[in-house]
MOPAC internal coordinates of N, CA, C and O (Angstrom, degrees):
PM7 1SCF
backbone

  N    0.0000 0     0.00 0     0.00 0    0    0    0
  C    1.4443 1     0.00 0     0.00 0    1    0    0
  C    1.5306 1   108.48 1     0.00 0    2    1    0
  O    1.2310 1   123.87 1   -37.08 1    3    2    1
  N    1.2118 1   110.18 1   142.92 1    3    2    1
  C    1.8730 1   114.50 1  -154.95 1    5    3    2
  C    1.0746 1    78.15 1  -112.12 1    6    5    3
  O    1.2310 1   109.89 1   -40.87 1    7    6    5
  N    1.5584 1   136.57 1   139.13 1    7    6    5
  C    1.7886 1   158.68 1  -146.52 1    9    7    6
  C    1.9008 1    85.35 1  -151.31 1   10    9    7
  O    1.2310 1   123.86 1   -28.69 1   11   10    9
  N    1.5185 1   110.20 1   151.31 1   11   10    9
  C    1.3546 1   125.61 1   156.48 1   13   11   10
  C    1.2267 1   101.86 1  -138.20 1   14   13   11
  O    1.2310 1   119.78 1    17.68 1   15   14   13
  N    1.4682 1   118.02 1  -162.32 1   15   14   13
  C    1.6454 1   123.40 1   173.61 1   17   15   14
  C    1.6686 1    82.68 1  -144.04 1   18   17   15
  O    1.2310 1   135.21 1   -35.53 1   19   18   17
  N    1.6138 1    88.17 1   144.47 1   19   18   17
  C    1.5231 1   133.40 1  -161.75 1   21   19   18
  C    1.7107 1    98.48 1  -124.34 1   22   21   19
  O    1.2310 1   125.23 1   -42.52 1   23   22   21
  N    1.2909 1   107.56 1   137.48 1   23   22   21
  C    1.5982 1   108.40 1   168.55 1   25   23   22
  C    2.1406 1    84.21 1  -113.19 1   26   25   23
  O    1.2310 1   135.21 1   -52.27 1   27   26   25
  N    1.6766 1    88.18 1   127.73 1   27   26   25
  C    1.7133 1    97.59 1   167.02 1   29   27   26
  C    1.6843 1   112.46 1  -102.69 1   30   29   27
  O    1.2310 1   135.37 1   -55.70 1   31   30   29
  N    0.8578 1    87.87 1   124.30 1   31   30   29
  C    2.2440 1    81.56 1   175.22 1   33   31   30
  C    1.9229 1    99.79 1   -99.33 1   34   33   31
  O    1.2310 1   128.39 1   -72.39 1   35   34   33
  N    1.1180 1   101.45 1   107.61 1   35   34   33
  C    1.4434 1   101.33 1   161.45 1   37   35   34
  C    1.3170 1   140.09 1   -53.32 1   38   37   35
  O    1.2310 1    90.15 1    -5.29 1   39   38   37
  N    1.1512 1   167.02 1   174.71 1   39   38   37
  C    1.3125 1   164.49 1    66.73 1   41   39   38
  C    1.6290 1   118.10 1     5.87 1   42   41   39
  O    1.2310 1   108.69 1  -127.20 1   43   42   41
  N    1.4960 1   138.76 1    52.80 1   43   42   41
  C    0.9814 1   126.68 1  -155.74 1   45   43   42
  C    1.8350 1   101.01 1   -83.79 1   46   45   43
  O    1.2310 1   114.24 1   178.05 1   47   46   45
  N    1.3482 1   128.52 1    -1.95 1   47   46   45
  C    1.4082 1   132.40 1  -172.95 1   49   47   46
  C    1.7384 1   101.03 1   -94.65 1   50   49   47
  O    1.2310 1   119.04 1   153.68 1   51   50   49
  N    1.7423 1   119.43 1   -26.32 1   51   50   49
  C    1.6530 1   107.89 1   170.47 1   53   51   50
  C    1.3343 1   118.31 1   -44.51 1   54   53   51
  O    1.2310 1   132.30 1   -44.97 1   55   54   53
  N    1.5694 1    93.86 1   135.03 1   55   54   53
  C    1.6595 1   102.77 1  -176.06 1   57   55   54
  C    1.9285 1   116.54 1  -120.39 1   58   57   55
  O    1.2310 1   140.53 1  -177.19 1   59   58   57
  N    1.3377 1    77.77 1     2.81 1   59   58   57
  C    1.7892 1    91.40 1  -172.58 1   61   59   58
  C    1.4893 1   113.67 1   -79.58 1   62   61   59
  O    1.2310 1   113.18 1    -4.98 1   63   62   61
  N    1.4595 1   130.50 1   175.02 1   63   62   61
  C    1.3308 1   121.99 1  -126.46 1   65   63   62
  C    1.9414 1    90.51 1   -92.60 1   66   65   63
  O    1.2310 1   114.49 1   167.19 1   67   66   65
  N    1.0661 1   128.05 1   -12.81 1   67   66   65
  C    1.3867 1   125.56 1   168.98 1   69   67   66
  C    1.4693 1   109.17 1   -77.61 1   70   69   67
  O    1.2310 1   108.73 1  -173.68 1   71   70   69
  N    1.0400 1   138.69 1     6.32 1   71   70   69
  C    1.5991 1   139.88 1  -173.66 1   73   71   70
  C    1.3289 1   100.34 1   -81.21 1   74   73   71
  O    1.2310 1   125.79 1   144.43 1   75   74   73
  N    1.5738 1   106.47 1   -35.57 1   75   74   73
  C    1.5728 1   116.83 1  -163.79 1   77   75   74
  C    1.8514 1   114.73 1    62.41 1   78   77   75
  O    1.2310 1   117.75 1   -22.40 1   79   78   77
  N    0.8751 1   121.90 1   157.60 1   79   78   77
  C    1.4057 1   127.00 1   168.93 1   81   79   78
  C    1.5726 1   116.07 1   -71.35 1   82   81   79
  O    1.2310 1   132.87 1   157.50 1   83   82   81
  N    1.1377 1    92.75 1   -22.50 1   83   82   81
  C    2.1435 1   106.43 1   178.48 1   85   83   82
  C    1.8084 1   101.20 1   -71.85 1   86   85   83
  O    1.2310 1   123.60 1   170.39 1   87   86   85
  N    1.4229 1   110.71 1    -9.61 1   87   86   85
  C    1.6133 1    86.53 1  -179.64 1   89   87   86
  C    1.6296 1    99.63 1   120.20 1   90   89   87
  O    1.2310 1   115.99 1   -27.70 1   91   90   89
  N    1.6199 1   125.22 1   152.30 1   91   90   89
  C    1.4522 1   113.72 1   164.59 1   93   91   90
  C    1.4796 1   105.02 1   -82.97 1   94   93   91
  O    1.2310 1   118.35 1   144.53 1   95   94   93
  N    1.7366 1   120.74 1   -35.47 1   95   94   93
  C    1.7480 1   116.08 1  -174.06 1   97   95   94
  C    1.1258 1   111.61 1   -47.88 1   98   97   95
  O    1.2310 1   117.62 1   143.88 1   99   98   97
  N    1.6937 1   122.14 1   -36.12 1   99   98   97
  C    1.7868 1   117.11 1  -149.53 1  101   99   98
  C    2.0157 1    81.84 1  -100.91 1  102  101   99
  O    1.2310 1   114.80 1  -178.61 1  103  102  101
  N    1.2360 1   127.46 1     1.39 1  103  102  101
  C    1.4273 1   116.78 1  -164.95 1  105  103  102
  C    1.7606 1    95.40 1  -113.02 1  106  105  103
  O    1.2310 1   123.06 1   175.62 1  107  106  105
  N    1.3681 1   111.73 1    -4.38 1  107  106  105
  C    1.5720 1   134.40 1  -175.41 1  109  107  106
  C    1.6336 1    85.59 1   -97.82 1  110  109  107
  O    1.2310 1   115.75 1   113.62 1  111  110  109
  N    1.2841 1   125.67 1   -66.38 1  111  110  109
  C    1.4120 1   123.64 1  -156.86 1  113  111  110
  C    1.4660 1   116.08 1   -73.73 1  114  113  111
  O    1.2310 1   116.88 1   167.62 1  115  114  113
  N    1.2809 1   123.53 1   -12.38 1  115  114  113
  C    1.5557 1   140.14 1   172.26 1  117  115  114
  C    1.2469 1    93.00 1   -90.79 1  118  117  115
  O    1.2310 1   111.96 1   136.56 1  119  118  117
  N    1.3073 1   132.76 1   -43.44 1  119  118  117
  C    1.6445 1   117.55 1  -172.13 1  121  119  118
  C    1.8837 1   102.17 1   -62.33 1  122  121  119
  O    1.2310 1   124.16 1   123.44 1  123  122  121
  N    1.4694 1   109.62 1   -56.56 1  123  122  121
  C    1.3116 1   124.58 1  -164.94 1  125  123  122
  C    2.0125 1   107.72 1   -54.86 1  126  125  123
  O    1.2310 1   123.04 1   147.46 1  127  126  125
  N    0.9044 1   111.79 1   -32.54 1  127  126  125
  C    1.7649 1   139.40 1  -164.95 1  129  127  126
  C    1.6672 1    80.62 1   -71.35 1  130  129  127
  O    1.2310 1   113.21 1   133.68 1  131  130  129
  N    1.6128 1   130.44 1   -46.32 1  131  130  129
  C    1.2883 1   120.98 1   174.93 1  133  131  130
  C    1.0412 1   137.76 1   -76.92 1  134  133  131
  O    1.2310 1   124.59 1  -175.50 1  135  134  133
  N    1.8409 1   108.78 1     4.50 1  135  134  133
  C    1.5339 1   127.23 1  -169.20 1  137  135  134
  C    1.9178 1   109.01 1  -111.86 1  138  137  135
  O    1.2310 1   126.03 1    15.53 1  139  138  137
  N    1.2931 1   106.02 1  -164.47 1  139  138  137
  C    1.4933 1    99.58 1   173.99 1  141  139  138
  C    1.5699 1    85.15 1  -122.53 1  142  141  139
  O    1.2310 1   105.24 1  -118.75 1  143  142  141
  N    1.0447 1   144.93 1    61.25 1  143  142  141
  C    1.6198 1   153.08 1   117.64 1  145  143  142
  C    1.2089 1   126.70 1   -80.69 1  146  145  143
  O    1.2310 1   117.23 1   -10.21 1  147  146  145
  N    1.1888 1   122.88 1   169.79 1  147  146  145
  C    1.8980 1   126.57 1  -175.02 1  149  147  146
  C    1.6656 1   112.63 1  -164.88 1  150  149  147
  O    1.2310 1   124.75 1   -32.23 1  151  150  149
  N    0.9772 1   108.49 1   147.77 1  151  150  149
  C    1.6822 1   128.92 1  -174.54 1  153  151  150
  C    1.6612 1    94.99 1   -72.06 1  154  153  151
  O    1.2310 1   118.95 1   -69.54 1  155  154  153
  N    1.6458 1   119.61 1   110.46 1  155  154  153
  C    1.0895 1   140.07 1   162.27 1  157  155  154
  C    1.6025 1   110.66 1   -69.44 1  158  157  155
  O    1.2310 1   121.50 1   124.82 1  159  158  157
  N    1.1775 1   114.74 1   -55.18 1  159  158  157
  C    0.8647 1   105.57 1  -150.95 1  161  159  158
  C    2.1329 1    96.99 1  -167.36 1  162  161  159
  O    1.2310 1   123.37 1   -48.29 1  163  162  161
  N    1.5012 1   111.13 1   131.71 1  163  162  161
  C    1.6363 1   105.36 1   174.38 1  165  163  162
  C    1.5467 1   105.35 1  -111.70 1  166  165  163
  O    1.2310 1   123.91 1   -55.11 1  167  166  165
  N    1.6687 1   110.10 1   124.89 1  167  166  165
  C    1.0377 1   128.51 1   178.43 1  169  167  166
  C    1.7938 1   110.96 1   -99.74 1  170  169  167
  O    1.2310 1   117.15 1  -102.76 1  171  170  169
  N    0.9263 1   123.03 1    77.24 1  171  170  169
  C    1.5381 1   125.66 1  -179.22 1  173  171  170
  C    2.0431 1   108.27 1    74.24 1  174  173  171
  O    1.2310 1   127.87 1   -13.92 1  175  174  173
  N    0.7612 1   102.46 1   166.08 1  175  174  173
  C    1.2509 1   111.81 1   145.84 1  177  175  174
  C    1.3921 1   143.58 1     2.68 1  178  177  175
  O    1.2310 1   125.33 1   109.23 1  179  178  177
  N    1.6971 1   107.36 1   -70.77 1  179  178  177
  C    1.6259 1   106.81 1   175.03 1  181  179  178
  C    1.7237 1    88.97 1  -118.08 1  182  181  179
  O    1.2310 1   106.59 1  -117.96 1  183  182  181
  N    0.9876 1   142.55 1    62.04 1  183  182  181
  C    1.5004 1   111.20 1   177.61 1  185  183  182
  C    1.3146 1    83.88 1   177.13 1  186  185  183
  O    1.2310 1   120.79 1   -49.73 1  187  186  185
  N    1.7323 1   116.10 1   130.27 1  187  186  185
  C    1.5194 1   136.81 1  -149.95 1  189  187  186
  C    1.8199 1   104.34 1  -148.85 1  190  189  187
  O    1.2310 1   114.79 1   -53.90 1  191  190  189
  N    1.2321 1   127.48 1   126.10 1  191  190  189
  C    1.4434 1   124.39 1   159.45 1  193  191  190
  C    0.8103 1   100.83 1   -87.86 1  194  193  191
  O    1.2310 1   126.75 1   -41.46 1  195  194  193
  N    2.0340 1   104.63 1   138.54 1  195  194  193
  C    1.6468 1   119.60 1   168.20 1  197  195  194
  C    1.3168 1   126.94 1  -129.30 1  198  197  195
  O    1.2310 1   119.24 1   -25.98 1  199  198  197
  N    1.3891 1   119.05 1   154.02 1  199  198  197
  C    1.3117 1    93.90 1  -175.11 1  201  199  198
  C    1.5702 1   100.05 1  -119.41 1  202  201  199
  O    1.2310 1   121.12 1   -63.44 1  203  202  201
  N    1.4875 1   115.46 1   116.56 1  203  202  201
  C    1.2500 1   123.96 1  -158.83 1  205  203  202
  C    1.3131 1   122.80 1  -128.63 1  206  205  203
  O    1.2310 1   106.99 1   -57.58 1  207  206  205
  N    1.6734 1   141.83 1   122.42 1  207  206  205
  C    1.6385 1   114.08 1   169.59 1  209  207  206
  C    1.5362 1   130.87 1   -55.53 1  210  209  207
  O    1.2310 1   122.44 1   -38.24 1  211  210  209
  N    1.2671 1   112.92 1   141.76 1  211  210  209
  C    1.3648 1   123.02 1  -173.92 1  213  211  210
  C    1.6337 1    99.21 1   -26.84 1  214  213  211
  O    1.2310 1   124.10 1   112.40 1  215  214  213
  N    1.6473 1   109.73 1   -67.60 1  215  214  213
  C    1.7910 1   109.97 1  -164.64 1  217  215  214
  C    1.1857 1   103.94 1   -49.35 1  218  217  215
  O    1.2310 1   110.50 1   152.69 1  219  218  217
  N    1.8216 1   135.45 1   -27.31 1  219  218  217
  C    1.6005 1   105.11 1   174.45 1  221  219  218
  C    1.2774 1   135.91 1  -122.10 1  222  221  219
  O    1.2310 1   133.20 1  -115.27 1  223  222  221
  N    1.5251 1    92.10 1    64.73 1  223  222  221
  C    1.7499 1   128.74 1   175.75 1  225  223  222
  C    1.6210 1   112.09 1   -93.36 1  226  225  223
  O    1.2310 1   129.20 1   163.56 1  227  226  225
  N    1.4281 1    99.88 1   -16.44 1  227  226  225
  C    1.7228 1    95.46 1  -177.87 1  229  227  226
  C    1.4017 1    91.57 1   -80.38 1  230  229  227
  O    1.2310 1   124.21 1   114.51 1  231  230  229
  N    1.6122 1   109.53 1   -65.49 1  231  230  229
  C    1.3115 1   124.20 1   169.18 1  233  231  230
  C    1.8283 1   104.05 1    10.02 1  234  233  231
  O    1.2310 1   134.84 1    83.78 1  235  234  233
  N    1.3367 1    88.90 1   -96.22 1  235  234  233
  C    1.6189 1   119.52 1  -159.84 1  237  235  234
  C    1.6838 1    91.59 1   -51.48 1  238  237  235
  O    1.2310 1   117.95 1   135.68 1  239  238  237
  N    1.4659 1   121.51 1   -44.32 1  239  238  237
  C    1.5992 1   111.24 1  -159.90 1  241  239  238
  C    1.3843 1   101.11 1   -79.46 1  242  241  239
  O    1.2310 1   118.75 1   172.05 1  243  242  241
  N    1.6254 1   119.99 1    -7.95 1  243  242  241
  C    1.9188 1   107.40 1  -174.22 1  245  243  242
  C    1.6529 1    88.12 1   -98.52 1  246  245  243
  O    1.2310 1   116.59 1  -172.62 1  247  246  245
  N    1.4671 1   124.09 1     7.38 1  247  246  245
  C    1.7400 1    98.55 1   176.77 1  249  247  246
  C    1.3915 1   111.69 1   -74.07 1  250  249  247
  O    1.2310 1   120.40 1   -30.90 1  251  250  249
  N    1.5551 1   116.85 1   149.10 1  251  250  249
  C    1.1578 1    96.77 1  -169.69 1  253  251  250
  C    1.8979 1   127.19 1   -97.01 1  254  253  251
  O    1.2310 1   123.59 1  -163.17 1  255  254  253
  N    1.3208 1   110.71 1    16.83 1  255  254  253
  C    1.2882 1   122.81 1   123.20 1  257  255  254
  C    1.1040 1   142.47 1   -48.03 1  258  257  255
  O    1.2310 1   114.89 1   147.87 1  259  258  257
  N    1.1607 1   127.30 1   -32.13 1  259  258  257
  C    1.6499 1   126.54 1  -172.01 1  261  259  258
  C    1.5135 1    87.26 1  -104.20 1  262  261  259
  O    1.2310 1   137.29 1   -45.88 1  263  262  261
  N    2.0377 1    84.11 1   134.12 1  263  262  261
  C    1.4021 1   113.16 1  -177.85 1  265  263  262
  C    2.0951 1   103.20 1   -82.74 1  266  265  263
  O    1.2310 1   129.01 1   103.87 1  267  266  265
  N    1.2904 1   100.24 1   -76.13 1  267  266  265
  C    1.3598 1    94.84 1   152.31 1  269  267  266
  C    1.7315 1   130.04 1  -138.18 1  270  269  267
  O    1.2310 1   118.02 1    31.31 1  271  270  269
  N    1.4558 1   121.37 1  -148.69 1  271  270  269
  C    1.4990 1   105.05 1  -177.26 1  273  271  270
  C    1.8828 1    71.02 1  -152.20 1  274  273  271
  O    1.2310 1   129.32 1   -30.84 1  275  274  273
  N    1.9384 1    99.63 1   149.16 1  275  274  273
  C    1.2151 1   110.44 1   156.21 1  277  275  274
  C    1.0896 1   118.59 1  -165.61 1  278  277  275
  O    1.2310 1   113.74 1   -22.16 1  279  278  277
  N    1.3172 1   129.45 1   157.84 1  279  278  277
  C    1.5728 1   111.66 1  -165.69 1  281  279  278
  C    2.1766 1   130.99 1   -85.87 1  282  281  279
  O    1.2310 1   127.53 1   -19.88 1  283  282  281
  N    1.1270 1   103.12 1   160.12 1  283  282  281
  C    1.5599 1    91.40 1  -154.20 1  285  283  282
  C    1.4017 1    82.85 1  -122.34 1  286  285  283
  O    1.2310 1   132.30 1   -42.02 1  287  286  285
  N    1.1973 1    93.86 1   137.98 1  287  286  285
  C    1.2782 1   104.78 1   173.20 1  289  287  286
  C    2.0639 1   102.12 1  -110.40 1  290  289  287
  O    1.2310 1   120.10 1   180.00 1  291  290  289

């Protein structure tokens, strides 16, 4: 399985009932913990490097937290 790294920018201002009170990052990082992706790297706040397979880029870009997904070189 061929992996790249993705920079994700979160939604850190969602307030709706999937945001959870824990935060969207730690409600991003429990989602991801169920995938075959992993936290490269934390860039502030809303915006995370990943290193992820291509097929679960739709995944991650229809959550409705994630602002967008693009690739990092």
């Amino acid at each position: 399985m061929c992996t790249r790294t993705y920079l994700v920018r979160l939604d850190p201002y969602l307030l709706g009932e999937s945001a959870m009170p824990r935060g969207v990052r730690t409600e991003f990082f429990d989602w991801l913990a169920t995938t075959d992706a992993e936290v490269v790297q934390l860039c502030g706040a809303d915006r995370v490097v990943i290193s992820s397979p291509q097929d679960l880029i739709d995944q991650i870009s229809g959550l409705e937290y994630v602002l967008d997904v693009e690739p990092h070189e």
